[in-house]
N, CA, C and O atoms as a Maestro MAE file, in Angstrom:
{
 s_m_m2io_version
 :::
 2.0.0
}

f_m_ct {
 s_m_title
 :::
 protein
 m_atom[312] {
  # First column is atom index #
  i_m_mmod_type
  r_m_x_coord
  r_m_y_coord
  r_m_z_coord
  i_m_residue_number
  s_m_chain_name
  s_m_pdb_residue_name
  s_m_pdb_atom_name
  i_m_atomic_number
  :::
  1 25 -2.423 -2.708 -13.960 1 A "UNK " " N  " 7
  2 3 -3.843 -2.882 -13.774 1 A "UNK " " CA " 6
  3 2 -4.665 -2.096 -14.793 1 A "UNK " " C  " 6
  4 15 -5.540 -2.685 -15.428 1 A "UNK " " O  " 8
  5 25 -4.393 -0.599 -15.010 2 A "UNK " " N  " 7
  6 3 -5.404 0.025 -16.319 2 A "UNK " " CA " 6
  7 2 -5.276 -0.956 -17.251 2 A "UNK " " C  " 6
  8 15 -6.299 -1.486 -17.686 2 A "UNK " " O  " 8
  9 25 -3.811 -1.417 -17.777 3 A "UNK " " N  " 7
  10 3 -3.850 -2.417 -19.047 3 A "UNK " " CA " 6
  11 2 -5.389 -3.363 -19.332 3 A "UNK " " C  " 6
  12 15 -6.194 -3.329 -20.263 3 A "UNK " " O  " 8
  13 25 -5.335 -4.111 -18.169 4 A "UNK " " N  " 7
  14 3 -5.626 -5.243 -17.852 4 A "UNK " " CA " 6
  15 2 -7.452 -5.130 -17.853 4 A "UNK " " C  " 6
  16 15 -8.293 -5.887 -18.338 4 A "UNK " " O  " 8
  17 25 -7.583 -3.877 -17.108 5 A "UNK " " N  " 7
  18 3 -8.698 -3.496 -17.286 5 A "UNK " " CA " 6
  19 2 -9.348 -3.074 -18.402 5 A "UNK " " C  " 6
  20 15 -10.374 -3.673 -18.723 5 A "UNK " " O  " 8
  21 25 -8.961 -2.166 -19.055 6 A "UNK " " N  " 7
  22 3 -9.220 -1.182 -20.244 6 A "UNK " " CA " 6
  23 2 -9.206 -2.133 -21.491 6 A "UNK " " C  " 6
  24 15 -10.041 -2.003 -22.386 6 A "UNK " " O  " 8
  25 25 -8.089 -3.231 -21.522 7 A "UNK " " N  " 7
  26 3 -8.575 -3.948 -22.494 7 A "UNK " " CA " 6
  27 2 -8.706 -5.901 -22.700 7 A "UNK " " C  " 6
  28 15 -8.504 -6.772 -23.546 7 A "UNK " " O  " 8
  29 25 -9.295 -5.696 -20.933 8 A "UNK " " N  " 7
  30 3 -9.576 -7.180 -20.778 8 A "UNK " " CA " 6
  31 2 -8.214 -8.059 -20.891 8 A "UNK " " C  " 6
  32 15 -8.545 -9.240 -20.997 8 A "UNK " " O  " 8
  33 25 -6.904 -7.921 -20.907 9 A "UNK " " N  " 7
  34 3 -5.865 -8.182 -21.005 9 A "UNK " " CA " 6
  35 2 -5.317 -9.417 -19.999 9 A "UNK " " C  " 6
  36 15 -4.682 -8.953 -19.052 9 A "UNK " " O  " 8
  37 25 -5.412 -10.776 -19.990 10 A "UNK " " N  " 7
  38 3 -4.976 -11.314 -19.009 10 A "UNK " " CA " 6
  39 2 -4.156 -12.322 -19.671 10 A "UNK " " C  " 6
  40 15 -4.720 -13.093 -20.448 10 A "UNK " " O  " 8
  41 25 -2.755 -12.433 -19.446 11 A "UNK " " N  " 7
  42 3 -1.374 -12.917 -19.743 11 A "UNK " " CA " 6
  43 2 -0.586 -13.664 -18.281 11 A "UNK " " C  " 6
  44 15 -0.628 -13.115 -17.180 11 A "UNK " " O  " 8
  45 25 -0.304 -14.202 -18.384 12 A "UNK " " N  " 7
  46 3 0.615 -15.165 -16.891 12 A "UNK " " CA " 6
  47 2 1.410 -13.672 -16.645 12 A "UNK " " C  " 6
  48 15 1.191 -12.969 -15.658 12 A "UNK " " O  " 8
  49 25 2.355 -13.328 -17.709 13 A "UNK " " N  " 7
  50 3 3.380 -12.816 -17.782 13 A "UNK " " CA " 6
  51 2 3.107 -11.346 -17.066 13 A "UNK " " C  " 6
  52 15 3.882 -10.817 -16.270 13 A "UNK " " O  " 8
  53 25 1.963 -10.847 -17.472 14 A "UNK " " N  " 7
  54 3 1.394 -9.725 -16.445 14 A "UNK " " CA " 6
  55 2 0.703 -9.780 -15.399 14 A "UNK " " C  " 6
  56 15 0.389 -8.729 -14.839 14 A "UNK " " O  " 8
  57 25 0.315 -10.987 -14.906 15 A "UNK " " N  " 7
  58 3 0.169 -11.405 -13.540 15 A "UNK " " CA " 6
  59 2 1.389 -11.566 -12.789 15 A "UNK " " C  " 6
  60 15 1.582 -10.788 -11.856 15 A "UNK " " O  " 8
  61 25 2.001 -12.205 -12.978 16 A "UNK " " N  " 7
  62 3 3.635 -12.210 -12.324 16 A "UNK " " CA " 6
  63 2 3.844 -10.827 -12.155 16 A "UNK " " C  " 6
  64 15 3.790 -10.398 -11.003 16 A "UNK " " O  " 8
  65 25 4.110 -9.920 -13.228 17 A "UNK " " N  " 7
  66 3 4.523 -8.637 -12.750 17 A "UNK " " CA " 6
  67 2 3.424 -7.546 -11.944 17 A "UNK " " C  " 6
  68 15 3.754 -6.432 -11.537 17 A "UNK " " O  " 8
  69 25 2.289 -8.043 -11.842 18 A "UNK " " N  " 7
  70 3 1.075 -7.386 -11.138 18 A "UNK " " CA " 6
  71 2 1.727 -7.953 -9.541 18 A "UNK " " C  " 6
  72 15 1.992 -7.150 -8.647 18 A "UNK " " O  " 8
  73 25 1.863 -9.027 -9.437 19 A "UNK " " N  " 7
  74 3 2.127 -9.566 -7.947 19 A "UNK " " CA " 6
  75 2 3.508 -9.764 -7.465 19 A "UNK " " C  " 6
  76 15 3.787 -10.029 -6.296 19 A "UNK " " O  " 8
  77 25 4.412 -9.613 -8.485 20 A "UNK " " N  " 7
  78 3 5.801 -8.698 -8.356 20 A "UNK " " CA " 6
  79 2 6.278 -7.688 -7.629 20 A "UNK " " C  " 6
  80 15 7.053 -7.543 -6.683 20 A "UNK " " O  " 8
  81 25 5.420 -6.841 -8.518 21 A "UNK " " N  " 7
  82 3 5.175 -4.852 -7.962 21 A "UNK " " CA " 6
  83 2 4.536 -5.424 -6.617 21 A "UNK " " C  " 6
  84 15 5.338 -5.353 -5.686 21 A "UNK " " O  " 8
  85 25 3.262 -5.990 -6.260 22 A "UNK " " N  " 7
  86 3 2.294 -6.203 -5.284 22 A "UNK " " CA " 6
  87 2 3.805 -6.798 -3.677 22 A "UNK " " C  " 6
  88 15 3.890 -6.328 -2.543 22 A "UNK " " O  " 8
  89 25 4.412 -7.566 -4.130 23 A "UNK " " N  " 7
  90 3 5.550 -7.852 -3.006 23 A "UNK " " CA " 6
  91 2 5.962 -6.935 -2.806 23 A "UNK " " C  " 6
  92 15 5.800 -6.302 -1.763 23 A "UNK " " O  " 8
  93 25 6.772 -6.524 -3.984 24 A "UNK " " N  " 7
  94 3 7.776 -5.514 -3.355 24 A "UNK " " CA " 6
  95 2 7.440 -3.744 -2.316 24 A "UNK " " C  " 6
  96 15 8.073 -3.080 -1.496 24 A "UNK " " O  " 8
  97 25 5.890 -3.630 -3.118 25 A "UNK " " N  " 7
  98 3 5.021 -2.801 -1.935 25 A "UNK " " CA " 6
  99 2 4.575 -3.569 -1.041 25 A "UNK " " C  " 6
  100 15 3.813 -2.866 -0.377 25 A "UNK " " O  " 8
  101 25 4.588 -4.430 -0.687 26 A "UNK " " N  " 7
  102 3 4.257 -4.951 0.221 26 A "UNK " " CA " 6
  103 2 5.692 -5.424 1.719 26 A "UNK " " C  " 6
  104 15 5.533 -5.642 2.920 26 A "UNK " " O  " 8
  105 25 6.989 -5.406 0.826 27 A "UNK " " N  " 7
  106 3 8.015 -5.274 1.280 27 A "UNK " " CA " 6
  107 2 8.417 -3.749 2.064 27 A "UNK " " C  " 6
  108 15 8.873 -3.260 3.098 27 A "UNK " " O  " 8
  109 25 7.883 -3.445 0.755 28 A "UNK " " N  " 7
  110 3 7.944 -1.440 1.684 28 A "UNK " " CA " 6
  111 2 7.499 -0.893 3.010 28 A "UNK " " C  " 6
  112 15 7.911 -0.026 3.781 28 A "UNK " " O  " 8
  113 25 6.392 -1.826 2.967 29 A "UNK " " N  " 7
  114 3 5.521 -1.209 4.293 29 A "UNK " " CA " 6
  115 2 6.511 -2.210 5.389 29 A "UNK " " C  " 6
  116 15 7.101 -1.518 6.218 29 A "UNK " " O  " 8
  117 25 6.712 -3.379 5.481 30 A "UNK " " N  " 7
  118 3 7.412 -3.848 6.128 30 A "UNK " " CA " 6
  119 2 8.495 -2.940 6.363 30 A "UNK " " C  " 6
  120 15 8.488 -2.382 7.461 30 A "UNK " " O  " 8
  121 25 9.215 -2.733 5.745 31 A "UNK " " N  " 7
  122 3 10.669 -1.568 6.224 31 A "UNK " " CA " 6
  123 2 10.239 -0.472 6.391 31 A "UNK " " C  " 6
  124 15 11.299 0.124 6.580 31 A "UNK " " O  " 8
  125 25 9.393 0.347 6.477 32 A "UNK " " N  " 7
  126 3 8.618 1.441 6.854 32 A "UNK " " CA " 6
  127 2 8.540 1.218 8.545 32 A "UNK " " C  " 6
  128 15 9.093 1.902 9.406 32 A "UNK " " O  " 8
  129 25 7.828 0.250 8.690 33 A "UNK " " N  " 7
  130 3 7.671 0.031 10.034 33 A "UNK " " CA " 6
  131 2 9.127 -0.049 11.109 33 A "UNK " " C  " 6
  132 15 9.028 0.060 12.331 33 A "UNK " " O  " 8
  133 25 10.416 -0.252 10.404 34 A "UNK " " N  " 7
  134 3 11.771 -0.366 11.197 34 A "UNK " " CA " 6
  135 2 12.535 1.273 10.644 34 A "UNK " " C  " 6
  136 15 13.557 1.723 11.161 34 A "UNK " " O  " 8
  137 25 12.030 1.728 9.901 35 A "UNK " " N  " 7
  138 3 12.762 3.215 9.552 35 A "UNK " " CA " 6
  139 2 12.692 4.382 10.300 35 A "UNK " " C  " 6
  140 15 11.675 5.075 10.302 35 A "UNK " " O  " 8
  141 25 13.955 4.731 11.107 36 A "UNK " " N  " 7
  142 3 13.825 5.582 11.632 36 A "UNK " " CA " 6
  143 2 13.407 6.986 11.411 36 A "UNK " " C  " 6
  144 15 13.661 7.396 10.279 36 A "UNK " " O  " 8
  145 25 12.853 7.788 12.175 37 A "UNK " " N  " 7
  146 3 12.085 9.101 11.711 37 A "UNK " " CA " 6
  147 2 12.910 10.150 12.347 37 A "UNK " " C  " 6
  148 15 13.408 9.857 13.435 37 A "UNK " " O  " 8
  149 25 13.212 11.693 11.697 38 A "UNK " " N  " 7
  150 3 14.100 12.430 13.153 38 A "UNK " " CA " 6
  151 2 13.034 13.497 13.761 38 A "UNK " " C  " 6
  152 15 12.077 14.200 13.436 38 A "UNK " " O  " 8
  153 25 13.838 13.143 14.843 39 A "UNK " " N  " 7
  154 3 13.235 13.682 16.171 39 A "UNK " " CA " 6
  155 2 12.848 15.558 15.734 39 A "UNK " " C  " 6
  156 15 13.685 16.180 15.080 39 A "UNK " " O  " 8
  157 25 11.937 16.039 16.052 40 A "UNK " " N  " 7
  158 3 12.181 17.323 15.566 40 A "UNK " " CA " 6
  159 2 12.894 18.199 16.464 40 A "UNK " " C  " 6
  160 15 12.947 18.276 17.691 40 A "UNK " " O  " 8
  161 25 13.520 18.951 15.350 41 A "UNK " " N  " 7
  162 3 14.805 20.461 16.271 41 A "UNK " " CA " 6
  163 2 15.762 20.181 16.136 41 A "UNK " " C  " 6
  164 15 16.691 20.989 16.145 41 A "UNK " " O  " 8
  165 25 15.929 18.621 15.917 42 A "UNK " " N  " 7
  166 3 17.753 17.787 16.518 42 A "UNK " " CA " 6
  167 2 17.790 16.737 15.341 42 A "UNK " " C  " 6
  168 15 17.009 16.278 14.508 42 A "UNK " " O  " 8
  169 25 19.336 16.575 15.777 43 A "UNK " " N  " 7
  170 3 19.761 15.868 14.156 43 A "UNK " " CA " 6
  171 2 20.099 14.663 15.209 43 A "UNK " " C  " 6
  172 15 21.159 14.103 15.488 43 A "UNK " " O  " 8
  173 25 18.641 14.482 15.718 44 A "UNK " " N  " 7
  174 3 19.241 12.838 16.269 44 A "UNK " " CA " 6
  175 2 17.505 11.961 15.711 44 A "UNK " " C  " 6
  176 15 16.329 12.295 15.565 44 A "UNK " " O  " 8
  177 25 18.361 10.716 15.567 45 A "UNK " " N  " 7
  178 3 17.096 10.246 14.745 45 A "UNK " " CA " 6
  179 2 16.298 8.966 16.055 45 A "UNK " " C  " 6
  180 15 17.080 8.306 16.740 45 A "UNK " " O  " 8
  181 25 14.986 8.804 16.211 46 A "UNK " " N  " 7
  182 3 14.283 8.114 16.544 46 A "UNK " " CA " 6
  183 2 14.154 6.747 16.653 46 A "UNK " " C  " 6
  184 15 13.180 6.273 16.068 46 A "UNK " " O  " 8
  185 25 14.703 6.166 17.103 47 A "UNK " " N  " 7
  186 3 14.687 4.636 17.121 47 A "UNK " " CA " 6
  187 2 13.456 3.561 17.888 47 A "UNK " " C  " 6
  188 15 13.498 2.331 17.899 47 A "UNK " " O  " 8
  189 25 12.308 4.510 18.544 48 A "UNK " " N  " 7
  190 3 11.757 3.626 19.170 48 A "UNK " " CA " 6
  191 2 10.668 3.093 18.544 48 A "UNK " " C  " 6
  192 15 9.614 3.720 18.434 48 A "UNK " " O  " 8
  193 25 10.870 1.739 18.030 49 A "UNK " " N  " 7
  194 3 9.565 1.000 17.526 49 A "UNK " " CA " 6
  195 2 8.842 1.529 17.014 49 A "UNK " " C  " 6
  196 15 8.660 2.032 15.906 49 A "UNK " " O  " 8
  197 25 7.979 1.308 18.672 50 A "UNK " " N  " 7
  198 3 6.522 1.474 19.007 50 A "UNK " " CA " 6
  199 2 6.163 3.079 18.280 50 A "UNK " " C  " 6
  200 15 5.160 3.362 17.625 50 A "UNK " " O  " 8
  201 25 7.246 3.928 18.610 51 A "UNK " " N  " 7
  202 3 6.689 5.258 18.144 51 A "UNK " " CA " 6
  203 2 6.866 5.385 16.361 51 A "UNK " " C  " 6
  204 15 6.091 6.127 15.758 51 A "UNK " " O  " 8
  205 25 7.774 4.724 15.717 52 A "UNK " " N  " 7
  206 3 7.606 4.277 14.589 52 A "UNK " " CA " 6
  207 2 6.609 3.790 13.721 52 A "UNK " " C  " 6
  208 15 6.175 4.332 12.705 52 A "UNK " " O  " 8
  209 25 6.329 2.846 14.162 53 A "UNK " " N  " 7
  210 3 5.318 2.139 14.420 53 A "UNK " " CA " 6
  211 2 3.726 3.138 14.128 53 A "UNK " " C  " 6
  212 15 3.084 3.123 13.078 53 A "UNK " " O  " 8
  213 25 3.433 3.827 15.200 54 A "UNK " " N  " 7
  214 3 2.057 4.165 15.436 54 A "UNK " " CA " 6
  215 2 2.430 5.806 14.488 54 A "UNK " " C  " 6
  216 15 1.513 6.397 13.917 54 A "UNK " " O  " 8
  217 25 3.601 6.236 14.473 55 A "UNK " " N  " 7
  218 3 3.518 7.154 13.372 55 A "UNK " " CA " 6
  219 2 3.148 6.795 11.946 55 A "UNK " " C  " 6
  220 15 2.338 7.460 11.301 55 A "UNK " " O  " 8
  221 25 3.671 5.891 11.548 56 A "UNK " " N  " 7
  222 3 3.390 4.985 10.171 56 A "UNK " " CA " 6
  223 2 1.474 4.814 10.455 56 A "UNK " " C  " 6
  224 15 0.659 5.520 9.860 56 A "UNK " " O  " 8
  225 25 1.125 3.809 11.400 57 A "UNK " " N  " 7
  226 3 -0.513 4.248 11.089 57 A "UNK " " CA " 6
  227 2 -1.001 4.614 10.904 57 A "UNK " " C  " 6
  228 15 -1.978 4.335 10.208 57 A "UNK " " O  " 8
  229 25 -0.613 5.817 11.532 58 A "UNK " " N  " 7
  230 3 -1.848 6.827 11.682 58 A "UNK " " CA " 6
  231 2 -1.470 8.157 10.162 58 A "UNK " " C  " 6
  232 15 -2.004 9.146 9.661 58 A "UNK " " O  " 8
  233 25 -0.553 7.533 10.029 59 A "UNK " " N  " 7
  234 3 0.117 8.174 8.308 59 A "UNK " " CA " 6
  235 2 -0.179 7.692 7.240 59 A "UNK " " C  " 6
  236 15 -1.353 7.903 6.937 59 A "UNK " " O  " 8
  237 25 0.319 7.196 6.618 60 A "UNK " " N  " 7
  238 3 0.631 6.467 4.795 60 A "UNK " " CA " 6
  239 2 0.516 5.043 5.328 60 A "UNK " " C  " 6
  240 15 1.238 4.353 4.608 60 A "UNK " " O  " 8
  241 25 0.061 4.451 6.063 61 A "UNK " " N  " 7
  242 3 -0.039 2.999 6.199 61 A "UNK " " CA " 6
  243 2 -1.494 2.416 5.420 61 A "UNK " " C  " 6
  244 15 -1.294 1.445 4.689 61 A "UNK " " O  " 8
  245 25 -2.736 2.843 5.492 62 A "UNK " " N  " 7
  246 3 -3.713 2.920 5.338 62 A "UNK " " CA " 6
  247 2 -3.841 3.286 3.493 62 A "UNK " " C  " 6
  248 15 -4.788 2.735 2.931 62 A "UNK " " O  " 8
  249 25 -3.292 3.815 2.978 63 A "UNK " " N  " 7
  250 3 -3.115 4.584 1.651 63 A "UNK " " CA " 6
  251 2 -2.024 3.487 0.994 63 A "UNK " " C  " 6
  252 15 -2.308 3.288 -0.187 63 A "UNK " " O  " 8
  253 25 -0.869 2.733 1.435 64 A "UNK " " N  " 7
  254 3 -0.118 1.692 0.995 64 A "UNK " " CA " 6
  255 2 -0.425 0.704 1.305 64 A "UNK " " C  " 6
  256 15 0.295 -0.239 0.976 64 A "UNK " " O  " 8
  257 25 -1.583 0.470 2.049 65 A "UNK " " N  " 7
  258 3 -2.466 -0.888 2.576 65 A "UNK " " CA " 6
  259 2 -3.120 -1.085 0.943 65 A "UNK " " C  " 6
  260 15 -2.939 -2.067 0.224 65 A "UNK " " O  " 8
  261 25 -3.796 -0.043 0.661 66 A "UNK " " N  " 7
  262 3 -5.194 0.272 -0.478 66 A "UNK " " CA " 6
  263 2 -4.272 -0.236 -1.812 66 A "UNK " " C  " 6
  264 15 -4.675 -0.847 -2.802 66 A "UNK " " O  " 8
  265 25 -3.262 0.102 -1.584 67 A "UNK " " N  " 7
  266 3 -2.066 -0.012 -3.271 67 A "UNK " " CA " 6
  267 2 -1.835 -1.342 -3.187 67 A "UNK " " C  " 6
  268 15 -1.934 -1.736 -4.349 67 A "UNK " " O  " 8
  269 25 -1.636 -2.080 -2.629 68 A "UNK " " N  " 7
  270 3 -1.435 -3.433 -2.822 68 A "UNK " " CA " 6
  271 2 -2.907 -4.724 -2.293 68 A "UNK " " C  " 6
  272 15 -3.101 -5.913 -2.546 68 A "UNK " " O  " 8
  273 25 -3.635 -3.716 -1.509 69 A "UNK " " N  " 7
  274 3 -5.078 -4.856 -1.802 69 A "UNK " " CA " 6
  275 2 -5.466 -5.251 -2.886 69 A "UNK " " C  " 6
  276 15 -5.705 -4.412 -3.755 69 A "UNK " " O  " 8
  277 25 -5.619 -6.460 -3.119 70 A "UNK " " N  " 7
  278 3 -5.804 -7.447 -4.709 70 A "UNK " " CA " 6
  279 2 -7.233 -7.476 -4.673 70 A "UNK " " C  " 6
  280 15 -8.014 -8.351 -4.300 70 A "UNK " " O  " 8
  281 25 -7.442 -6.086 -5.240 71 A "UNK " " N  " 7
  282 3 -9.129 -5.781 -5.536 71 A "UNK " " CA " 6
  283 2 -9.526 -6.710 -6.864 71 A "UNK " " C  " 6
  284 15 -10.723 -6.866 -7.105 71 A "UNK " " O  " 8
  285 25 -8.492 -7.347 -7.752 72 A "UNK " " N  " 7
  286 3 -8.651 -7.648 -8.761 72 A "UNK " " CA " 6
  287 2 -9.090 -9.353 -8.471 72 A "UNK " " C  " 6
  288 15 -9.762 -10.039 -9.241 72 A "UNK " " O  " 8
  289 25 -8.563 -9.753 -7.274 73 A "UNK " " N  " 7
  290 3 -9.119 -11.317 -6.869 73 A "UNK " " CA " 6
  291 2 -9.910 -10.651 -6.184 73 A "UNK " " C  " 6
  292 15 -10.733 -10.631 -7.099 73 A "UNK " " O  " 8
  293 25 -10.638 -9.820 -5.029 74 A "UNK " " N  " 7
  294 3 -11.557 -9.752 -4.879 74 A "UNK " " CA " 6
  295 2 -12.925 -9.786 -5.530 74 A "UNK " " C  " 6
  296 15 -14.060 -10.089 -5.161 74 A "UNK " " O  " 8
  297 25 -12.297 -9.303 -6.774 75 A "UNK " " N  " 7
  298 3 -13.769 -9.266 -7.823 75 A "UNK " " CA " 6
  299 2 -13.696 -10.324 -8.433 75 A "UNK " " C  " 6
  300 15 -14.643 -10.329 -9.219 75 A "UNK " " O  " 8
  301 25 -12.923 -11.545 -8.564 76 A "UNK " " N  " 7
  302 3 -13.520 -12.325 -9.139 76 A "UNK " " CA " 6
  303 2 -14.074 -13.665 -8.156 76 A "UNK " " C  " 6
  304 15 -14.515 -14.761 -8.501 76 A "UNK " " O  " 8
  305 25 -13.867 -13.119 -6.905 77 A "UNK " " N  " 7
  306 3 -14.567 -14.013 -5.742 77 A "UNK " " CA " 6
  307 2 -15.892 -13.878 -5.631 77 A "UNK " " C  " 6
  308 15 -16.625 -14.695 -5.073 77 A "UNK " " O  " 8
  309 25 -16.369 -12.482 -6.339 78 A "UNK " " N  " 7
  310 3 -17.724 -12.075 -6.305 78 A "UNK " " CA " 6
  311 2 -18.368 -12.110 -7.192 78 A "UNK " " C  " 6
  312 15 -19.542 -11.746 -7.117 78 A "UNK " " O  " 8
  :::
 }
 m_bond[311] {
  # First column is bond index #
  i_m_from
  i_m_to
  i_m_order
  :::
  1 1 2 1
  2 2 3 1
  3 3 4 2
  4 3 5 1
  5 5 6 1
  6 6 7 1
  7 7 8 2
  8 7 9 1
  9 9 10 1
  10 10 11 1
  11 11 12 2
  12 11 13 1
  13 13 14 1
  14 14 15 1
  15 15 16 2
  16 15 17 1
  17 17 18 1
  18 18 19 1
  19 19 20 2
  20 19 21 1
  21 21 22 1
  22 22 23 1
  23 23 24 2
  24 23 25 1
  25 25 26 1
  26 26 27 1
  27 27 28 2
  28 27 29 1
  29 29 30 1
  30 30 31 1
  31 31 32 2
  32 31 33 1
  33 33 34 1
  34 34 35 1
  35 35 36 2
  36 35 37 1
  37 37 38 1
  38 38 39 1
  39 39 40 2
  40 39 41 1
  41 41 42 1
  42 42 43 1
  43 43 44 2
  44 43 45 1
  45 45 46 1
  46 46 47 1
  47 47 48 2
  48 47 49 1
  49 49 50 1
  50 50 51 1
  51 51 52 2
  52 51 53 1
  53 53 54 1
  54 54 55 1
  55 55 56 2
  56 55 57 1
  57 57 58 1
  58 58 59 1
  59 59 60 2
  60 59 61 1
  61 61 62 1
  62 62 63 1
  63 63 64 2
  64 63 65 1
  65 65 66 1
  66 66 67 1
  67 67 68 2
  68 67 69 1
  69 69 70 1
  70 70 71 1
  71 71 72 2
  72 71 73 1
  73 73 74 1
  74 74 75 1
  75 75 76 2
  76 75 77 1
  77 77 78 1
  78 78 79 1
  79 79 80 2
  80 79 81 1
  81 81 82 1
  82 82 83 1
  83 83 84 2
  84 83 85 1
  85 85 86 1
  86 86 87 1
  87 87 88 2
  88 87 89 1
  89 89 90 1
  90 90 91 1
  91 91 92 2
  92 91 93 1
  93 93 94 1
  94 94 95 1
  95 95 96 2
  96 95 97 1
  97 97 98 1
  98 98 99 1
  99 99 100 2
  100 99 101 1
  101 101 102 1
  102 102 103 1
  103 103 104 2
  104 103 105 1
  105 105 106 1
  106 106 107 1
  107 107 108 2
  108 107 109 1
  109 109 110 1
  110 110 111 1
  111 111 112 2
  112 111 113 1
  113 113 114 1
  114 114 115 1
  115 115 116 2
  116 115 117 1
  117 117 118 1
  118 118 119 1
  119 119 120 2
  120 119 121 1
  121 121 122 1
  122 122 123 1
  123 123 124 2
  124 123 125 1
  125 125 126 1
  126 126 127 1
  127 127 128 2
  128 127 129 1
  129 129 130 1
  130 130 131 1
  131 131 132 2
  132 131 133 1
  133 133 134 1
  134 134 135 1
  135 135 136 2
  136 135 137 1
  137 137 138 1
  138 138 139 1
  139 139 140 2
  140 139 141 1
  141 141 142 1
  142 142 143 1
  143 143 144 2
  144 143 145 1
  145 145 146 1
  146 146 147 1
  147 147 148 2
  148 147 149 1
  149 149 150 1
  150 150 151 1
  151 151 152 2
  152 151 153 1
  153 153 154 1
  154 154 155 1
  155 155 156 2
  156 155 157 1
  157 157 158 1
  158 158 159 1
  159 159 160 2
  160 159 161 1
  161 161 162 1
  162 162 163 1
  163 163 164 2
  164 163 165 1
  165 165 166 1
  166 166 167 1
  167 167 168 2
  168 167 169 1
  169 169 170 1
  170 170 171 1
  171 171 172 2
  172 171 173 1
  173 173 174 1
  174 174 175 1
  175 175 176 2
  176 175 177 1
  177 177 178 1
  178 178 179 1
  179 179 180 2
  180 179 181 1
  181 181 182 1
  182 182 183 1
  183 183 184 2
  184 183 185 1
  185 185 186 1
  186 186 187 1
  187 187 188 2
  188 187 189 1
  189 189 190 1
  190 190 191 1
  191 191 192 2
  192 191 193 1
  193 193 194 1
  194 194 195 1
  195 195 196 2
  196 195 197 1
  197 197 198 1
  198 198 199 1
  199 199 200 2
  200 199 201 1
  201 201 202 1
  202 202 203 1
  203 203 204 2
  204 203 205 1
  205 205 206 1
  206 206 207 1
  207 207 208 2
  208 207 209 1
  209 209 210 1
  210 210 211 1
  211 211 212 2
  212 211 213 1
  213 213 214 1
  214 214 215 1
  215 215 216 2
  216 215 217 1
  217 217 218 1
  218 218 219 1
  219 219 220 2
  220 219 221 1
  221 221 222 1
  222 222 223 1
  223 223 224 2
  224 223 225 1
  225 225 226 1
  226 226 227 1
  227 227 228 2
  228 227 229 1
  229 229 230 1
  230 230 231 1
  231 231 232 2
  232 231 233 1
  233 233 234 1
  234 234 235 1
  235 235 236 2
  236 235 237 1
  237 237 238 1
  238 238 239 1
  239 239 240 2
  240 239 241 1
  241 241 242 1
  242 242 243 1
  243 243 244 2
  244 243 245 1
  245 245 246 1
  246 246 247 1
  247 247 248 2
  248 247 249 1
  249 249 250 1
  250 250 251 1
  251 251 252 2
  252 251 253 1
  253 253 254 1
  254 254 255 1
  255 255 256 2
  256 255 257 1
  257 257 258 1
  258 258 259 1
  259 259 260 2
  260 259 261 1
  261 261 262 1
  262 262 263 1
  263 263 264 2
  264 263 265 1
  265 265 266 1
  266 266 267 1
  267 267 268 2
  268 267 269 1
  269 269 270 1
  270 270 271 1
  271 271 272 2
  272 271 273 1
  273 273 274 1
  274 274 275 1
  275 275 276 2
  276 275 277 1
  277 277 278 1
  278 278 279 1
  279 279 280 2
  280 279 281 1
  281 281 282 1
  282 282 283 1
  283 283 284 2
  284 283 285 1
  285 285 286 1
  286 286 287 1
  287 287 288 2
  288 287 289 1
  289 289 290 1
  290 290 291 1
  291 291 292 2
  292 291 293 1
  293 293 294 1
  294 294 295 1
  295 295 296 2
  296 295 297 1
  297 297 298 1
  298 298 299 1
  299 299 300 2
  300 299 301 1
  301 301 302 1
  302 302 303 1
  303 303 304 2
  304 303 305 1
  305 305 306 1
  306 306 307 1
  307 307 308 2
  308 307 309 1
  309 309 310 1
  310 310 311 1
  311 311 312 2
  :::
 }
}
C-alpha cells in the first residue's frame, strides 16, 4: 500500500498481491478464533470456544479487523 500510494502505482500484479496478503490476514483471524489459549498457573490449555472467542475481541481482533479493511476501495467509492 505505501508503494501504491506514494507513487500513484496501480499494476494488476500488485493488486493480486495487496488482496493476497488481505486473505491470508484475513485467514488469521479466522484461526485465531479456534486457537487455544493456556489457562493461567497450569500447563493445561483452554479449549472453550466461547472463551476464545470473547478473549480474541476484546484483544487484537479490532487492530487485525483495521489491517485488512480495504480502505483503498473505500476511497474510491467516495
Amino acid at each position: 500500500m505505501p508503494l501504491q500510494i506514494a507513487f500513484d502505482y496501480k499494476s494488476y500484479d500488485w493488486c493480486v498481491a495487496y488482496y493476497l496478503i488481505d486473505f491470508f490476514f484475513m485467514s488469521d483471524i479466522f484461526v485465531t478464533f479456534f486457537t487455544t489459549l493456556p489457562e493461567t498457573d497450569e500447563e493445561v490449555e483452554m479449549t472453550d470456544r466461547k472463551v476464545i472467542a470473547l478473549n480474541y475481541l476484546k484483544g487484537w481482533f479490532f487492530i487485525d479487523l483495521m489491517a485488512i479493511f480495504p480502505f483503498d476501495l473505500l476511497a474510491t467509492l467516495f
